[in-house]
N, CA, C and O atoms as a GROMACS GRO file, in nm:
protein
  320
    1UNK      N    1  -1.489  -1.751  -1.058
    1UNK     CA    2  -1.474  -1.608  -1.049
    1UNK      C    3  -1.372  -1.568  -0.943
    1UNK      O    4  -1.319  -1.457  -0.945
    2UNK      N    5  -1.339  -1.680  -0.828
    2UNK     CA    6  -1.296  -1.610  -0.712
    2UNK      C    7  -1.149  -1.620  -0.734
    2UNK      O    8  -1.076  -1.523  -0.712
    3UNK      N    9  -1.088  -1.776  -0.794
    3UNK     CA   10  -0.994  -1.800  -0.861
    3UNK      C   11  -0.895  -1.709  -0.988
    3UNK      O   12  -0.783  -1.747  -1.022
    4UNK      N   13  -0.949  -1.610  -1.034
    4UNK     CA   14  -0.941  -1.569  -1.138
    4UNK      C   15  -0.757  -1.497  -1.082
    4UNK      O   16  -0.654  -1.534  -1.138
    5UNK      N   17  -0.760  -1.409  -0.985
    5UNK     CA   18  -0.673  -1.355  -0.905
    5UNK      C   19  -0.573  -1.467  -0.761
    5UNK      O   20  -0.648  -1.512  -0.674
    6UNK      N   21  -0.446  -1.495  -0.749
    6UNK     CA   22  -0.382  -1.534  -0.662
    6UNK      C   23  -0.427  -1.490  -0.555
    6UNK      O   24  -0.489  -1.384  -0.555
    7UNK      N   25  -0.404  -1.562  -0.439
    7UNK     CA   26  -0.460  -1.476  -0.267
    7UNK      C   27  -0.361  -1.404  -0.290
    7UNK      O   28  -0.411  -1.310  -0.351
    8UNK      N   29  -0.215  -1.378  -0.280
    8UNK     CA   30  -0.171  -1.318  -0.291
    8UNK      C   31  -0.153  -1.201  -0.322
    8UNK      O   32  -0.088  -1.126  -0.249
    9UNK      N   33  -0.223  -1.148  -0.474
    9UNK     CA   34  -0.234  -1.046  -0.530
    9UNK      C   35  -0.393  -0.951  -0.509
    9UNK      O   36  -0.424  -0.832  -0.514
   10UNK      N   37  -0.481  -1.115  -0.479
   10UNK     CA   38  -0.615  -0.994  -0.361
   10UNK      C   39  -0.570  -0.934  -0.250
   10UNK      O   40  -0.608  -0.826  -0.205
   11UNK      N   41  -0.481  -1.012  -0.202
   11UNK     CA   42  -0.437  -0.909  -0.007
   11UNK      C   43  -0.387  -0.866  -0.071
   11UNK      O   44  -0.496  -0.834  -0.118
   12UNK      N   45  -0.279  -0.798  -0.172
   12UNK     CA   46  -0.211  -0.680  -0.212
   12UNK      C   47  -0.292  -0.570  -0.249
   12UNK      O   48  -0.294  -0.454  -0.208
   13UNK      N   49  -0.384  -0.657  -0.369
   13UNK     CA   50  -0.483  -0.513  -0.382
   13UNK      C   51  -0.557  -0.424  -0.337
   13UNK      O   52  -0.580  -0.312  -0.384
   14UNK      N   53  -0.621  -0.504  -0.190
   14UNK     CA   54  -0.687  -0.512  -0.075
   14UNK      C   55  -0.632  -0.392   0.025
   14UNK      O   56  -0.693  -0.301   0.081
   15UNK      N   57  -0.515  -0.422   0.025
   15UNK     CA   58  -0.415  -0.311   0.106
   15UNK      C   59  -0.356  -0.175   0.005
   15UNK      O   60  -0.319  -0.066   0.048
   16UNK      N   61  -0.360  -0.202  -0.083
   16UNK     CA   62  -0.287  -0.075  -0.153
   16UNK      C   63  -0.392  -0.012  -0.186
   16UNK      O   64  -0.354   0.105  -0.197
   17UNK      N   65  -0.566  -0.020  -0.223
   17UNK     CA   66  -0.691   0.015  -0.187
   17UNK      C   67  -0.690   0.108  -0.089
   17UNK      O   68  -0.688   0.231  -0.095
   18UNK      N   69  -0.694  -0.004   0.045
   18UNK     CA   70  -0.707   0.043   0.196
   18UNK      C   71  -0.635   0.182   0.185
   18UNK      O   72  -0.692   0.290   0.200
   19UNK      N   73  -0.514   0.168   0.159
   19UNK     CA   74  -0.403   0.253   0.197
   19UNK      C   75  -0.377   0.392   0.132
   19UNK      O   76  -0.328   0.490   0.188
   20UNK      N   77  -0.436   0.378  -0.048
   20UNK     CA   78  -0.512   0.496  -0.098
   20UNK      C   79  -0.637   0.562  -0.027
   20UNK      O   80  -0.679   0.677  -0.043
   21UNK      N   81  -0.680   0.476   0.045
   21UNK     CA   82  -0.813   0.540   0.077
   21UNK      C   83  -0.831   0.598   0.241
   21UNK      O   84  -0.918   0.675   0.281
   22UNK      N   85  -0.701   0.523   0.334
   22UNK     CA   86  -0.642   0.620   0.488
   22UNK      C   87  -0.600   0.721   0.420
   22UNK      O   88  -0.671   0.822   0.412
   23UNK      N   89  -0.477   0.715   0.360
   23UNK     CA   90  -0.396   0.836   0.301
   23UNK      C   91  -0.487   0.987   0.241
   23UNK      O   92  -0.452   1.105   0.248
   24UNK      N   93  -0.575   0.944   0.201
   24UNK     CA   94  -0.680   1.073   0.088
   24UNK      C   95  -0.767   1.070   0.175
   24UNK      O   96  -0.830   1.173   0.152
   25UNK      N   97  -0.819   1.014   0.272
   25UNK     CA   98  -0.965   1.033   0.360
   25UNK      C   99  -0.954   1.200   0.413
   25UNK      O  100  -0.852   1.257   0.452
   26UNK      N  101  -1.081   1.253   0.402
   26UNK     CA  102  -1.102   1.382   0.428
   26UNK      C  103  -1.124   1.404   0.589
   26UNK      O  104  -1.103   1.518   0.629
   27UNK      N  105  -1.164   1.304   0.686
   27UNK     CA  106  -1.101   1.265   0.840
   27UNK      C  107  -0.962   1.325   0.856
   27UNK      O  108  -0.942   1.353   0.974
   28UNK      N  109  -0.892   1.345   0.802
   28UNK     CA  110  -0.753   1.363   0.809
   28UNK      C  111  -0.747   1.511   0.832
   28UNK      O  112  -0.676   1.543   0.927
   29UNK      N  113  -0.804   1.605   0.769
   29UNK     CA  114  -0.824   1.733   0.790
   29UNK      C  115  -0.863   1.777   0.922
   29UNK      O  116  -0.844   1.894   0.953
   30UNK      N  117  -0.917   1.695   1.003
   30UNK     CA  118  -0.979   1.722   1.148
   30UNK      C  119  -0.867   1.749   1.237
   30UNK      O  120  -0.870   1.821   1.336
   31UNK      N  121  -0.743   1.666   1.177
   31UNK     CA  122  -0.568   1.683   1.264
   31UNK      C  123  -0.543   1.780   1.185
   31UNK      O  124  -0.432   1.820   1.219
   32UNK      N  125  -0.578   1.836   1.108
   32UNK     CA  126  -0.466   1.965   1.059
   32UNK      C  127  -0.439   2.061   1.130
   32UNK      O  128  -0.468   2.175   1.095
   33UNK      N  129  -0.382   2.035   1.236
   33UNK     CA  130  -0.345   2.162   1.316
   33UNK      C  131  -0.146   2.176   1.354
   33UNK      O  132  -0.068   2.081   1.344
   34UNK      N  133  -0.124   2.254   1.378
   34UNK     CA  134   0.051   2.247   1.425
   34UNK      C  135   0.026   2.157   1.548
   34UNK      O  136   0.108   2.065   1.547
   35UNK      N  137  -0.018   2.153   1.603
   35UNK     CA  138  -0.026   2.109   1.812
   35UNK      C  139   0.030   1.967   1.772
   35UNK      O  140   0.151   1.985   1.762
   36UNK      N  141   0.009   1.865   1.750
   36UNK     CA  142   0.038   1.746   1.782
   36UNK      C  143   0.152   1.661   1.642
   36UNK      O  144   0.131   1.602   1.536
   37UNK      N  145   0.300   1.711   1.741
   37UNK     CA  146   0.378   1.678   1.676
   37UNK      C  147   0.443   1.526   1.669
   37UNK      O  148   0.410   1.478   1.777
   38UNK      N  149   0.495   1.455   1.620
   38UNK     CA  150   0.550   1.292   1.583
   38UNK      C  151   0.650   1.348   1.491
   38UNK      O  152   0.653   1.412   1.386
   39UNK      N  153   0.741   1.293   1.584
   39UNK     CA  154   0.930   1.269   1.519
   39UNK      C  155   0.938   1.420   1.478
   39UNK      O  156   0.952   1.426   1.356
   40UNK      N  157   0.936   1.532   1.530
   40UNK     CA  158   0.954   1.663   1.472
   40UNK      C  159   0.826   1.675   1.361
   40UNK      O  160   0.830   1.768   1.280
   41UNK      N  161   0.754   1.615   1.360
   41UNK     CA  162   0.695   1.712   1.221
   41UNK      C  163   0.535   1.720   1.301
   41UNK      O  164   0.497   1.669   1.406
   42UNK      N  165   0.464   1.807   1.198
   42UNK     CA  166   0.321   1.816   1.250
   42UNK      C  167   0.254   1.694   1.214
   42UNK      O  168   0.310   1.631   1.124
   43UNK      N  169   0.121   1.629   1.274
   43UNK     CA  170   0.088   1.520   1.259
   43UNK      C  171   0.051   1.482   1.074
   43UNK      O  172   0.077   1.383   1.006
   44UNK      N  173  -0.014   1.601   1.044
   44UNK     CA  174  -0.064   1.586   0.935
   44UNK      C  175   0.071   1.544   0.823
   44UNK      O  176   0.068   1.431   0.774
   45UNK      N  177   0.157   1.615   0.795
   45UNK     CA  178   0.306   1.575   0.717
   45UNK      C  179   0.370   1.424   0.768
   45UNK      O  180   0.465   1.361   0.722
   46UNK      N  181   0.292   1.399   0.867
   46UNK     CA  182   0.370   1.245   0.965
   46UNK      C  183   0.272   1.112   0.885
   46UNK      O  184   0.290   0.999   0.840
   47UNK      N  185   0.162   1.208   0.902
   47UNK     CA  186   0.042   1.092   0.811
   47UNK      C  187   0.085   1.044   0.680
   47UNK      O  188   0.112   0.933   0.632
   48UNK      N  189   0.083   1.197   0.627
   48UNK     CA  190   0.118   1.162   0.493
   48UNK      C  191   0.238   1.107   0.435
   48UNK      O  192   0.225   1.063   0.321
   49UNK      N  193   0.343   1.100   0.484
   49UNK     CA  194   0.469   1.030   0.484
   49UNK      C  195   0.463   0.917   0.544
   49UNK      O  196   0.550   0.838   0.508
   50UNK      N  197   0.390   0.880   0.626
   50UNK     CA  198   0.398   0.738   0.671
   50UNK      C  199   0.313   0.631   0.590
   50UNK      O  200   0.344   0.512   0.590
   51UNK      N  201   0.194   0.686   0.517
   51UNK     CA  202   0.130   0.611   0.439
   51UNK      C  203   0.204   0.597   0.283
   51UNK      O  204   0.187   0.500   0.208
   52UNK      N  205   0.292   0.716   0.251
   52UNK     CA  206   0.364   0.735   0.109
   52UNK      C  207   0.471   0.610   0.129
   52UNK      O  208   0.525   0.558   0.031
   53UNK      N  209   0.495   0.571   0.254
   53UNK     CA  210   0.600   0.517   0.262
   53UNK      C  211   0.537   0.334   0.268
   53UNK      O  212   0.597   0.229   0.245
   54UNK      N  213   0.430   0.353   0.299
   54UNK     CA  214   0.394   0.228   0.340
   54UNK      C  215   0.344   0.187   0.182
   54UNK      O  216   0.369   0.068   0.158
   55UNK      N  217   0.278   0.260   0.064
   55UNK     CA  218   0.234   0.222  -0.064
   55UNK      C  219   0.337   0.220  -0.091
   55UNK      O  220   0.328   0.128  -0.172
   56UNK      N  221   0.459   0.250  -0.094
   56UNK     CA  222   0.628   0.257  -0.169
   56UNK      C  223   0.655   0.100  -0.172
   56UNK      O  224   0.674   0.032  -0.273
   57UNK      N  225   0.650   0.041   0.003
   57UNK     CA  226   0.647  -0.091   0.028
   57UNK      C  227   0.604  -0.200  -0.029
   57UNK      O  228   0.648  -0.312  -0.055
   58UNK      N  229   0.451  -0.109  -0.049
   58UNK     CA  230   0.331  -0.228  -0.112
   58UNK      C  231   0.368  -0.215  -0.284
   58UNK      O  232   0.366  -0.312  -0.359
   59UNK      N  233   0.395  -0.105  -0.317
   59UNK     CA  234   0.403  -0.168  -0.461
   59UNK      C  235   0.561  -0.242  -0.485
   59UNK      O  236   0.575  -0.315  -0.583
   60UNK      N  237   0.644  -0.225  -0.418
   60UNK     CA  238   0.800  -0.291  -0.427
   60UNK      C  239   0.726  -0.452  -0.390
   60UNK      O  240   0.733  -0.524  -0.489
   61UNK      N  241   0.685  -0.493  -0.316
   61UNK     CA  242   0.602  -0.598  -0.297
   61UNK      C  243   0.573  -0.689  -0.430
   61UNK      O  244   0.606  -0.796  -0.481
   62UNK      N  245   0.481  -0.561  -0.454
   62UNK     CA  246   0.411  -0.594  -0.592
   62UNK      C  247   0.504  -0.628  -0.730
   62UNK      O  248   0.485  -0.702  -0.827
   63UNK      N  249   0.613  -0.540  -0.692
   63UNK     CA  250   0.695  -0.591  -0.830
   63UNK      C  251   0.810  -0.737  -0.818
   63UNK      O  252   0.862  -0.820  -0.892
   64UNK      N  253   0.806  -0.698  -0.674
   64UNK     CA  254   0.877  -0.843  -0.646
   64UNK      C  255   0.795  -0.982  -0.689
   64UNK      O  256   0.838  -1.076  -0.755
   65UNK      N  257   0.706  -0.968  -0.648
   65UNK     CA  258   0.637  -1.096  -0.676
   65UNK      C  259   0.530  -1.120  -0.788
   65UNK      O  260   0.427  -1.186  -0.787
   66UNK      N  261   0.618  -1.009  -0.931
   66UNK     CA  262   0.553  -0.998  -1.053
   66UNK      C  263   0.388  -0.991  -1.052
   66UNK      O  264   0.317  -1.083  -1.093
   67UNK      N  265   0.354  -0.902  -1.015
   67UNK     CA  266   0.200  -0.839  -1.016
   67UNK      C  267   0.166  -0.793  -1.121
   67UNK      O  268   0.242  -0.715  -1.178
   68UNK      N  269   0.036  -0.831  -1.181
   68UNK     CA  270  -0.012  -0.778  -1.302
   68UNK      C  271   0.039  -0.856  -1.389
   68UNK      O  272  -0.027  -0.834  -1.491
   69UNK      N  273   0.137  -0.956  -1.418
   69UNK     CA  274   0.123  -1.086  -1.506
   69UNK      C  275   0.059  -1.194  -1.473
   69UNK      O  276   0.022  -1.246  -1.367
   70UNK      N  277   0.053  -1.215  -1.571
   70UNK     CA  278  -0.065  -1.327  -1.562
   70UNK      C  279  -0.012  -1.492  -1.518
   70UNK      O  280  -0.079  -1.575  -1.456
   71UNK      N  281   0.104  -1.504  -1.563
   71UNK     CA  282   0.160  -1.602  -1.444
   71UNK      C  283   0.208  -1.572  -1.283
   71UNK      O  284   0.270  -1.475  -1.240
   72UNK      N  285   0.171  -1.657  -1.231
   72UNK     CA  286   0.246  -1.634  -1.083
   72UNK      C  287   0.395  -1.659  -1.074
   72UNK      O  288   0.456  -1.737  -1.147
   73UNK      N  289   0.458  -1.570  -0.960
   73UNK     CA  290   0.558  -1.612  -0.943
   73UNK      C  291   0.671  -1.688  -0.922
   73UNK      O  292   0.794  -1.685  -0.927
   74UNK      N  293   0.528  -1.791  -0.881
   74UNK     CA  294   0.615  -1.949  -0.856
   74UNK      C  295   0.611  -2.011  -0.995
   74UNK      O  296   0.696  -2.100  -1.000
   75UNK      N  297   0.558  -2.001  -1.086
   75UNK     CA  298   0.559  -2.045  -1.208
   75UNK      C  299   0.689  -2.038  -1.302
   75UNK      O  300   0.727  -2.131  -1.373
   76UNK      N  301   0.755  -1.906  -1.291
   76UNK     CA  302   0.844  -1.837  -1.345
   76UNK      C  303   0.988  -1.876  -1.285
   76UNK      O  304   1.094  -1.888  -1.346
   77UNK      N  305   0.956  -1.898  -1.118
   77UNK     CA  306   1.070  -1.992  -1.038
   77UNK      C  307   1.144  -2.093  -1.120
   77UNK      O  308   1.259  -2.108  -1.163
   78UNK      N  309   0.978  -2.188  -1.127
   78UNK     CA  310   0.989  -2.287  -1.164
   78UNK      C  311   1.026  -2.351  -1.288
   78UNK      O  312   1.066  -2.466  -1.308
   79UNK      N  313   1.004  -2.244  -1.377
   79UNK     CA  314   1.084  -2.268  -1.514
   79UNK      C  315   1.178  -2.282  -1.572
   79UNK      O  316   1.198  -2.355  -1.668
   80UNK      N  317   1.279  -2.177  -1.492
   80UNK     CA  318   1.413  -2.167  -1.515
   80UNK      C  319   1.487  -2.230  -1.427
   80UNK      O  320   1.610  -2.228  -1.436
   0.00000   0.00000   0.00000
């Protein structure tokens, strides 16, 4: 059962999970205020752009190292 998935593609899923679930947490509303600004913006627009940016990462990740087929990537290396 545990085999079924690459380690690889569990720590991906693991994190792009995580990272839906910082990004949408309703905790986040507690900073919604103007006061506490990062790089010019209010914190809350800083959150949300820093996590949009970090799933952008994780799924470029993901397509790099052919996610969601069922061969691995070293397989496909290795063929051609």
């Amino acid at each position: 059962m545990f085999q079924r998935y690459p380690t690889k593609k569990k720590v991906l899923y693991s994190l792009i999970i995580l990272s839906f679930i910082v990004m949408e947490t309703p905790l986040i509303l507690l900073a919604n205020t103007t006061e506490p600004f990062v790089l010019g913006m209010p914190f809350f627009l800083f959150w949300n752009l820093l996590w949009w940016f970090v799933l952008t990462a994780l799924f470029l990740i993901g397509y790099l190292i052919n996610w969601g087929s069922k061969e691995s990537s070293e397989t496909v290396i290795d063929e051609s």
